[in-house]
N, C-alpha and C positions, 0 to 999 in steps of 0.2 A: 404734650401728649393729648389726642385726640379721646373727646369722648366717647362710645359706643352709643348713646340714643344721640346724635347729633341729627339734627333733620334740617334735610339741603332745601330749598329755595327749588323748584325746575323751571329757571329759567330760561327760554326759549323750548320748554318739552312741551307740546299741546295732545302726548299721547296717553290716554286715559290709566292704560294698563300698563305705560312705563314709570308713571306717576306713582300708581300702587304698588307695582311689585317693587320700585323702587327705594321705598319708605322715604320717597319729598313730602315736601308739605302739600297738603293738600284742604282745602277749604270746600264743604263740603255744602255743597248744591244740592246735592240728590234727590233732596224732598223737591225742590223746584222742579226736579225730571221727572219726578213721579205724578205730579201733579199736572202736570203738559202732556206725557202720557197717558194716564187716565183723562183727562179731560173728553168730554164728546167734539175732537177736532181729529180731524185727518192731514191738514193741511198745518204747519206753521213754518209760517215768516220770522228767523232772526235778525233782526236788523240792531246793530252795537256797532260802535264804534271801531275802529281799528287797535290790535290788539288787548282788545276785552275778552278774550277767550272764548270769540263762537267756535275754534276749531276745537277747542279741548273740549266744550259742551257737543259737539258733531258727536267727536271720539267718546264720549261717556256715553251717548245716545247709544254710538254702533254698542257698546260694550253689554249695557242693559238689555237690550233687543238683541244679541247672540247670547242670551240666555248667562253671561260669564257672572256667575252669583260671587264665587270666592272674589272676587274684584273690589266687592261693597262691602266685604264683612267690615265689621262696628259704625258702617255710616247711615244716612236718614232711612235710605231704602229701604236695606238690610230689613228692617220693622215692620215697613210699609207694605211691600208685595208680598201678599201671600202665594202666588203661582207664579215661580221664574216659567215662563217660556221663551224659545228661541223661534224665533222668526228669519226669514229668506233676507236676508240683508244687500241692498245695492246700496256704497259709498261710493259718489265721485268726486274727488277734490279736482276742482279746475285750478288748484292754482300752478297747475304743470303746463296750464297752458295760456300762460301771458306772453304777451310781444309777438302772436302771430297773424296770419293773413287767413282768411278765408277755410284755403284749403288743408294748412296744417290745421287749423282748428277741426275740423272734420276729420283729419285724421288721427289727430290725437283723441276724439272724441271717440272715433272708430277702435281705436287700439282699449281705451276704457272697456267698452261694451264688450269683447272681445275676450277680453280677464274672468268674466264671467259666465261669455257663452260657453265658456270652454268646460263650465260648470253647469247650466243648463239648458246646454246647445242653444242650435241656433234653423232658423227656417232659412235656407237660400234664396226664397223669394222676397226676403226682407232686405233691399236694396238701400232704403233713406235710413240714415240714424234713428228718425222718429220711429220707423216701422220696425228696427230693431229693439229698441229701448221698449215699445209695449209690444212685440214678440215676447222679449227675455222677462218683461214684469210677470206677462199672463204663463208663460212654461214655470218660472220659479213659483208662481202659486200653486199649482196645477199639482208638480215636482213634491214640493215639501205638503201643500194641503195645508199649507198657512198665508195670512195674509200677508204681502212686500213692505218692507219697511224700505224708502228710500234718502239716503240723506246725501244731500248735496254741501260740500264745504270749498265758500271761496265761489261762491254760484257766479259772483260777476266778474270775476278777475280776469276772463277775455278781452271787456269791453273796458276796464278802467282806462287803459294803457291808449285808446283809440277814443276817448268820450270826446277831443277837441277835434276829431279826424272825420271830415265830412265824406270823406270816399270811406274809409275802413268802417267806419262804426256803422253805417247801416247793414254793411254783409256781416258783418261778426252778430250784431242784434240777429239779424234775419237765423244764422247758423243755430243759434242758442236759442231764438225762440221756436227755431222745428224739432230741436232735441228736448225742452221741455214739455211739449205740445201733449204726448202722451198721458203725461201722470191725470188731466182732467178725465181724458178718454177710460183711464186704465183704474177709477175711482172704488168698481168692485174688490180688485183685488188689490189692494193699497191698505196695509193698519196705520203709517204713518211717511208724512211725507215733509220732511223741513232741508 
């Protein structure tokens, strides 16, 4: 006979709010969020090791910055933030786009940006990925009147697959470095960017 408070393990779950609503175990970081959020940084670099849960910290990030407060009830934060707000959120996991070439990168990357324009349009003269990504950053500020939170999860998972590949790895670099190129340009309206 099984117990009723049994608390599962979520292994292999890196989603913040399947974790909660699910009653898994969860170890409770929060104040670390909270304090990486607050801090005076616009920009952060995760860099951990594989499988150390940057994508479940990505997903707790997106969750804190859409405002979703019921998510943290009894954890660090819960305490810590006095003012939930919700912020314009862009999440792109690249890791949808390993083992490709050039062009599917771009399109996969294209199909990304796409998810959103459909949410805060899009200018037609924004022809390069880069000119779309700080299009859609500066319309979603503009849009909600809040700053862009943008999180990227799995940022190099293009290039892993090609790091030995003297032909692939410089176009896929070149691809990824005109898609990120905006966030320095787009720095006005950016509240955080990892």
């Amino acid at each position: 006979m099984a117990q009723e408070n049994t608390k599962y393990y979520p292994v292999g779950t890196q989603t913040f709010s399947k974790i909660r609503e699910g009653g898994y175990v969860y170890v409770d970081k929060t104040e670390y969020v909270y304090r990486m959020t607050h801090a005076d940084l616009c920009y952060v670099f995760l860099s951990r090791p594989r499988r150390f849960g940057k994508s479940l910290l990505v997903s707790t990030l997106k969750s804190y910055f859409e405002g979703d407060k019921e998510l943290f009830k009894g954890l660090a934060i819960e305490r810590l933030e006095k003012e939930w707000k919700k912020y314009p959120v862009l999440h792109f996991d690249m890791s949808t786009a390993k083992h490709v070439d050039s062009d599917i990168l771009i399109s996969e990357l294209s199909l990304k940006l796409s998810q959103y324009e459909q949410i805060y349009g899009r200018d037609e003269k924004e022809l390069e990925i880069n000119q779309r990504l700080h299009g859609l950053i500066k319309r979603a500020y503009l849009q909600e009147g809040k700053k862009v939170v943008v999180l990227i999860d799995e940022y190099d998972a293009p290039l892993l697959d090609v790091a030995h590949e003297e032909e692939n790895l410089p176009k896929l670099r070149n691809v990824m470095r005109g898609f990120y190129s905006p966030l320095k340009a787009c720095g006005p309206y950016l509240r955080f960017v990892s």
